[in-house]
C-alpha positions as CSV (number, residue, x, y, z in Angstrom):
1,X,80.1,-84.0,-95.6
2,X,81.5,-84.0,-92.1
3,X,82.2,-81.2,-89.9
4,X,85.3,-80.4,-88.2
5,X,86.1,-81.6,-84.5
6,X,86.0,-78.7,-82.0
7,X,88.5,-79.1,-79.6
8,X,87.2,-78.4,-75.9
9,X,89.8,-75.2,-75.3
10,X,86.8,-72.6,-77.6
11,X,84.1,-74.5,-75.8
12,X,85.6,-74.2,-72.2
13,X,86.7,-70.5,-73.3
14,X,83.4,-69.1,-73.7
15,X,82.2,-70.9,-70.7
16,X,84.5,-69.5,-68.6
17,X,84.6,-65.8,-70.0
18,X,80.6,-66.0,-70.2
19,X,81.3,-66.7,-66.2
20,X,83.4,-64.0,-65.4
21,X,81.7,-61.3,-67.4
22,X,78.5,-62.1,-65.6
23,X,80.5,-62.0,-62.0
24,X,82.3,-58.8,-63.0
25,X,78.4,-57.4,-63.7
26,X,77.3,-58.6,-60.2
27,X,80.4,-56.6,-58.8
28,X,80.2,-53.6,-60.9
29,X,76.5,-53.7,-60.1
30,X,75.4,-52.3,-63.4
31,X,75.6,-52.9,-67.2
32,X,77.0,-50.7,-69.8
33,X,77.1,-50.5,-73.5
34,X,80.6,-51.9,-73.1
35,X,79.2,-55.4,-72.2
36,X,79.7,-57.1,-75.4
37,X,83.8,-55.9,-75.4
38,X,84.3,-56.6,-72.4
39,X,82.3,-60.5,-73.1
40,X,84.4,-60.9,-76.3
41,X,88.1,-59.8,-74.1
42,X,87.2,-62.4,-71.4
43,X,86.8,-65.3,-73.7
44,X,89.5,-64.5,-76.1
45,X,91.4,-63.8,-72.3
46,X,90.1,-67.3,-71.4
47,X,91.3,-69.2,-74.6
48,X,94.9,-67.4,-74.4
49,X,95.3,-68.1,-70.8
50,X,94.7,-71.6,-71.7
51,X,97.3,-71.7,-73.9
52,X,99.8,-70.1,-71.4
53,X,98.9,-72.6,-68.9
54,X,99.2,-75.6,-70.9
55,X,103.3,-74.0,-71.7
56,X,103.6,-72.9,-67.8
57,X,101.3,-75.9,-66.1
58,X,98.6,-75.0,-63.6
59,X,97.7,-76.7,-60.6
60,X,93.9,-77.1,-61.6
61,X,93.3,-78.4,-64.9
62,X,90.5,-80.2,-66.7
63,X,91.9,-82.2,-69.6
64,X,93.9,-80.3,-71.3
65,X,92.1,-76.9,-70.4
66,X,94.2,-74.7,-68.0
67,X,91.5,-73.1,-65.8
68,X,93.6,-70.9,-63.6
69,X,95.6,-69.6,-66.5
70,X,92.5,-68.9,-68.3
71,X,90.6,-67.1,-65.0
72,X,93.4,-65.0,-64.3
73,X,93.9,-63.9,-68.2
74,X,90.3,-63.2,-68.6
75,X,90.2,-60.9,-66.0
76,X,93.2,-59.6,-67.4
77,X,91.0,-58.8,-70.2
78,X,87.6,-57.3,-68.8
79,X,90.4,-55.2,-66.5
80,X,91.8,-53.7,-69.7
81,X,88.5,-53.0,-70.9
82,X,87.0,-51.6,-67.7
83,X,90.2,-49.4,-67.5
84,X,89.6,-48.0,-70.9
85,X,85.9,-47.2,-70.6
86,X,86.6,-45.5,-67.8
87,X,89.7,-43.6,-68.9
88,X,88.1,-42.7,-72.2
89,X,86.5,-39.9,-73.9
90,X,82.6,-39.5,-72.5
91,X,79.5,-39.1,-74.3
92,X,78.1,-35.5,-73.1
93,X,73.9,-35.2,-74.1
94,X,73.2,-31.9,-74.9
């Protein structure tokens, strides 16, 4: 039994959202209980992006793997998810 090839666009994905969700903690300076949504939107942000870039082109690419595409999208992502955690209903401890 063989497995099945794993293209490098997952692999590079999780890479790069792993990346950015450990520089948007740096920035934010703190870690919530949102971390594993906001991890989970930058990768799937990454691995979308990628595929836009590869239909729009990008100016820095490695193989096929769009990196700017993927960068900008994933921040797209964690933006959506900071947005909502903030805007959302809040946990009062009584």
């Amino acid at each position: 039994m063989t497995l099945p090839e794993i293209g490098p666009a997952p692999v590079l994905s999780v890479v790069v959202g792993v990346f950015h969700t450990a520089l948007y903690v740096l920035i934010r300076g703190r870690i919530g209980v949102h971390l594993p949504l906001v991890l989970l939107a930058a990768v799937l942000g990454a691995y979308g992006g990628s595929a836009l870039g590869a239909r729009l082109g990008d100016p820095l690419r490695l193989g096929d793997y769009s990196l700017v595409w993927a960068s900008l999208v994933s921040w797209a992502g964690i933006l959506v998810i900071a947005v909502t955690t903030i805007l959302g209903p809040t946990r009062t401890g009584r």
